[in-house]
C-alpha positions in Angstrom: 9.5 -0.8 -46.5 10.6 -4.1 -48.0 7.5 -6.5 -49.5 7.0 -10.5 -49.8 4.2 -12.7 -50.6 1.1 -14.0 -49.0 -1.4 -16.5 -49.8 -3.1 -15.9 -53.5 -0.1 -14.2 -54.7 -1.5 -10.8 -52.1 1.5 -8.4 -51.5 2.4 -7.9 -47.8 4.6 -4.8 -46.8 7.0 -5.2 -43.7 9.6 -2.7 -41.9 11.7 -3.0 -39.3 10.7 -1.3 -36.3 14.6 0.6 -34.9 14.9 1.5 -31.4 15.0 4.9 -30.6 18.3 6.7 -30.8 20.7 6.0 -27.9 18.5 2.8 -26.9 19.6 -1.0 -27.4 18.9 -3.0 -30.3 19.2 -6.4 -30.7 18.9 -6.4 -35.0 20.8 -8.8 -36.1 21.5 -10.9 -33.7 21.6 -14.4 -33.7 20.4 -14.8 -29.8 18.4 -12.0 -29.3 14.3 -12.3 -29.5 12.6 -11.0 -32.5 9.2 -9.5 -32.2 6.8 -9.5 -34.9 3.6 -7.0 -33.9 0.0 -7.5 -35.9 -2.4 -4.4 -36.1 -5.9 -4.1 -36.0 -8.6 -3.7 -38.8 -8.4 -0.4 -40.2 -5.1 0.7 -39.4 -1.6 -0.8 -39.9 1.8 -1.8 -39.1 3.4 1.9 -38.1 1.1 3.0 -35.4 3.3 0.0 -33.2 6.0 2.4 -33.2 5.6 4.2 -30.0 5.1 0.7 -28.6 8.4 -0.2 -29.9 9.6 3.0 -28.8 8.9 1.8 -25.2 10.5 -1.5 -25.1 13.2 -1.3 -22.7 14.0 -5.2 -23.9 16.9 -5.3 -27.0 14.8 -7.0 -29.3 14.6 -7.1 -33.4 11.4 -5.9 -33.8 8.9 -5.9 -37.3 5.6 -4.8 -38.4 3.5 -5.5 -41.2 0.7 -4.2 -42.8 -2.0 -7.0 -43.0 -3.1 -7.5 -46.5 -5.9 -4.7 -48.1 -4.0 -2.1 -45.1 -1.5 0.4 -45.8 0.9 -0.5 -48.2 0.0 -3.9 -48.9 -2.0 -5.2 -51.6 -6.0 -6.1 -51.5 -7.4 -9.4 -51.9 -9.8 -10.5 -54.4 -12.8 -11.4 -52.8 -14.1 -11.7 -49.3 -11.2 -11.5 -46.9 -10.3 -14.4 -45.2 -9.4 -14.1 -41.4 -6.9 -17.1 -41.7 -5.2 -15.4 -44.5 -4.4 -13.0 -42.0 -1.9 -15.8 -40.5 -0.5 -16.1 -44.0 0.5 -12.9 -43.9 2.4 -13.1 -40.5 3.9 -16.1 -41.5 5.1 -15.1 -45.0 6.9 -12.0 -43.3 8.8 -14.3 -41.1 9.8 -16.6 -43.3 11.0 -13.0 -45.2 12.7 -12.0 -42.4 14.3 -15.3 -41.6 15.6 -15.4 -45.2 17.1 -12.1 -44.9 18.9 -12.8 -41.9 20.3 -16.4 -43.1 22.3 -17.9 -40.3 21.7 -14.2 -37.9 18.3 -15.4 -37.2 18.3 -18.1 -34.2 16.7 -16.7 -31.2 12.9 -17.1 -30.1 10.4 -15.3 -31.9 6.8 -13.5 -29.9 3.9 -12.9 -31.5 2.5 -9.7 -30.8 -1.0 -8.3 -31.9 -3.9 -6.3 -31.7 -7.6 -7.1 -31.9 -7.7 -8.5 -35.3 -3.9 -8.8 -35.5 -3.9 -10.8 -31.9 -5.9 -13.1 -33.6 -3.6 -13.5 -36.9 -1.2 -14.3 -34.7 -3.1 -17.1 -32.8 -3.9 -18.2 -35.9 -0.2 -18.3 -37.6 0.6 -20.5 -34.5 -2.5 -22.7 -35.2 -0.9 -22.8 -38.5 2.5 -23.7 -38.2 2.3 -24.7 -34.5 5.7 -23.9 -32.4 6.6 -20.2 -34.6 6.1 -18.6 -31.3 7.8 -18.7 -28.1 5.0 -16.8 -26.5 2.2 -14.6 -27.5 1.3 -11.3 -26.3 -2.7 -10.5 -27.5 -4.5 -7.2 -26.9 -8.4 -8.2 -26.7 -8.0 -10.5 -29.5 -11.0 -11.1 -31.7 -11.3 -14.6 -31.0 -15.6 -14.4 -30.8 -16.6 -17.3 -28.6 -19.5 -20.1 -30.3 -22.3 -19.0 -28.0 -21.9 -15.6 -29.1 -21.5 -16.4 -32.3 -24.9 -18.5 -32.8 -26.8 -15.7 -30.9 -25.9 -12.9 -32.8 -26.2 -14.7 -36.4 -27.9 -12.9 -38.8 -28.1 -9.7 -36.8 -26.5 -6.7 -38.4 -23.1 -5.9 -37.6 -23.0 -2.3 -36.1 -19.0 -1.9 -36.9 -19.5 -2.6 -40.3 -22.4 -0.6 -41.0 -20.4 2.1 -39.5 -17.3 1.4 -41.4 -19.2 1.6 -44.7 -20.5 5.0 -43.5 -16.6 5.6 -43.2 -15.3 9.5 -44.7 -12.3 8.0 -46.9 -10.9 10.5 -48.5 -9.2 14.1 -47.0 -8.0 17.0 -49.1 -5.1 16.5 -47.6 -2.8 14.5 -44.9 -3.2 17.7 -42.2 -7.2 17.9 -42.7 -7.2 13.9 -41.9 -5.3 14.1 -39.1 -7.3 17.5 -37.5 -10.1 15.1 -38.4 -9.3 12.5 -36.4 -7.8 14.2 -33.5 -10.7 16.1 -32.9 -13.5 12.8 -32.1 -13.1 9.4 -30.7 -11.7 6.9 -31.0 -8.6 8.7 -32.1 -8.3 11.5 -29.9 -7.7 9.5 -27.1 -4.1 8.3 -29.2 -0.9 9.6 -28.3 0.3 11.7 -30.7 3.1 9.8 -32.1 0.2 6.6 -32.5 -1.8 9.2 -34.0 0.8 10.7 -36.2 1.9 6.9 -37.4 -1.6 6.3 -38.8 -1.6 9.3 -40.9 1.9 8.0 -42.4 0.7 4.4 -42.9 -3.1 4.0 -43.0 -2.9 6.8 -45.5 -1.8 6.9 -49.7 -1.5 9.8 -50.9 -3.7 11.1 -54.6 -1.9 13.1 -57.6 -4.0 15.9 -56.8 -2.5 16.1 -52.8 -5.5 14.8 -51.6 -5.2 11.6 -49.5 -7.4 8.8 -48.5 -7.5 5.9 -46.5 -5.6 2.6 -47.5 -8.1 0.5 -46.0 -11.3 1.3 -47.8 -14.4 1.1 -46.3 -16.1 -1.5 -47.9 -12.9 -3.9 -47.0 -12.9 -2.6 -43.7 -16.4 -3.4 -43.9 -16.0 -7.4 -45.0 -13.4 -7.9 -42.1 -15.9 -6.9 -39.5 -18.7 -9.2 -41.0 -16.3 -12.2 -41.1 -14.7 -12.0 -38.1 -16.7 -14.6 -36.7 -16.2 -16.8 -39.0 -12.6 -18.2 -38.7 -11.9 -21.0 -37.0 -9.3 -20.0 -33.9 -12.1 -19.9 -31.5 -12.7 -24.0 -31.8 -8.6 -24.7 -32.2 -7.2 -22.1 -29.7 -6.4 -26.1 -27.8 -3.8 -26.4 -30.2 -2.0 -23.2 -29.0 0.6 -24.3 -26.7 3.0 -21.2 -25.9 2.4 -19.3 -23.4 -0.2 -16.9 -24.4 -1.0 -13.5 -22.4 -4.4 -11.9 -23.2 -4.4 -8.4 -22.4 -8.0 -6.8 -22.2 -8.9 -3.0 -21.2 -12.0 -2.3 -19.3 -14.9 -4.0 -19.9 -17.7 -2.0 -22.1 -20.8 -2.8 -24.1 -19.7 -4.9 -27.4 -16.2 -4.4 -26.6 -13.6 -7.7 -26.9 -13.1 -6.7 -23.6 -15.8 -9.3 -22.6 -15.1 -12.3 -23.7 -10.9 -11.8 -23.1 -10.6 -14.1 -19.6 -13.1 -16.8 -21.8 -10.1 -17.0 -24.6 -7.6 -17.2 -21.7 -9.5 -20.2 -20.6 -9.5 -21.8 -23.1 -5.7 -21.7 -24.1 -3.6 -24.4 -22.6 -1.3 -21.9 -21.2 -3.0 -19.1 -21.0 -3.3 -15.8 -18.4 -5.6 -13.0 -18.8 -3.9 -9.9 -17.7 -6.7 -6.8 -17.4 -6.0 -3.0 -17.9 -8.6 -1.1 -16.6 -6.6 1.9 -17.4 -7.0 1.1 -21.1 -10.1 0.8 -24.1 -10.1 -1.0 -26.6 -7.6 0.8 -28.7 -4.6 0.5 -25.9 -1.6 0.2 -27.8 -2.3 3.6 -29.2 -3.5 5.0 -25.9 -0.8 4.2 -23.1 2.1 2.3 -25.0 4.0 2.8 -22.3 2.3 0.6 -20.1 1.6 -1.9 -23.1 5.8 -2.1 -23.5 5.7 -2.8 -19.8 3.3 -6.1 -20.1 4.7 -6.7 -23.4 8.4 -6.2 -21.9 7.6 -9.0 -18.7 6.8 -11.6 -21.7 10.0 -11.4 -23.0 11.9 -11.4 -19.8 10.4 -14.5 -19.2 10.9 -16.0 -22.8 14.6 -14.9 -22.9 15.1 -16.3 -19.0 14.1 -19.5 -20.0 16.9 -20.2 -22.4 19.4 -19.1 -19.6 
């Protein structure tokens, strides 16, 4: 785990995701692609491993933990959704620094729900960072939707603040979640990576979660108000937006509006899939995920 600095002086933990044993790995090299992958609200960088695992492309792959997730530190205040790009971009430049002259090829944006739209918004940011983006139901909350649901409770973070925090221990969290949705519908290993990283760990043995639930809370409530939604024109790599099967209040919904609305965007459905994808199949999420870089890396011969 190495750490750098986001906007307001926040702390932002990174890793290197390695290929599996016996696989191909492109760290380190100066023409290979680098992958940076974005989580969503409430869990953090790790549970992109399996993912990563799947990727039969060589590619130098990171993940971060977006600021008040896993190891990183909180902010002070409301959280801001276009910090979120700060953070993305702050772990580039960190890895870009590392690497000195090593670091050359093309980069692709990879996220999930909140993190698909950190990475939209680190390319609004600092247009041209990404070759291409790869966006799992990206929460990128159209205007119309907005204005008609202002002032109306949010029913995610009411039920984040309701959140259980704290375990006695890592093995009663995990049983926990296993047991009820959302989470038992992960793969083990995605399940397994949350426990590592979306978890700290007490002086008593105990553990709770990184995330607390009244953060957790704020990110839901704000996530309309960022401004990717009006500026998503100013994206111009290509941009797939992945979206599972649609269901009430799921991202899901408004997935082919945000593909419309990119210059060079495709809406790619997974009916297969929820909301929570990456941690359900990532085998057929490295699949999609492997067909963006083919194309990136075939375009520069």
């Amino acid at each position: 785990m190495a750490f750098t600095t986001g906007s307001g002086g926040v702390e932002i933990a990174f890793e290197r995701l390695d290929a599996p044993a016996g696989s191909a790995s492109a760290a380190g090299s100066a023409s290979a692609a680098t992958v940076v992958f974005a989580h969503a609200t409430g869990f953090c960088g790790s549970v992109w491993r399996p993912v990563r695992e799947a990727l039969r492309t060589p590619v130098d792959a990171w993940t971060l933990d977006v600021r008040g997730h896993g190891r990183s530190g909180a902010p002070e205040g409301e959280f801001g959704w276009e910090d979120t790009a700060s953070d993305v971009l702050a772990v580039l430049d960190a890895v870009r620094g590392a690497a000195g002259d090593g670091f050359g090829g093309p980069v692709v944006g990879v996220g999930h729900s909140m993190g698909g739209a950190a990475v939209l918004l680190a390319e609004i940011a600092r247009p041209g960072t990404f070759a291409a983006i790869w966006a799992y139901e990206p929460i990128v909350i159209p205007a119309d939707i907005v204005a008609a649901t202002a002032g109306m409770p949010n029913p995610l973070a009411v039920g984040a603040r309701r959140r259980r925090a704290a375990f006695a221990s890592r093995a009663e969290a995990r049983a926990n979640y296993a047991s009820k949705p959302p989470m038992n519908t992960f793969v083990p290993a995605a399940l397994d990576a949350y426990i590592e990283g979306a978890m700290l760990d007490e002086p008593d043995g105990s553990a709770r979660l990184a995330c607390r639930p009244e953060v957790e809370a704020g990110i839901y409530q704000s996530g309309s108000q960022h401004s990717a939604w009006d500026r998503l024109g100013e994206v111009a790599c290509p941009v797939v937006v992945a979206a599972g099967r649609e269901e009430p209040f799921s991202p899901a919904t408004f997935a082919a509006r945000i593909a419309e609305r990119l210059p060079d965007g495709r809406l790619e459905r997974h009916d297969e899939l929820a909301h929570f994808g990456p941690m359900e199949r990532p085998a057929s999420v490295a699949a999609s995920i492997d067909a963006v870089l083919h194309t990136v890396l075939a375009e520069l011969g």
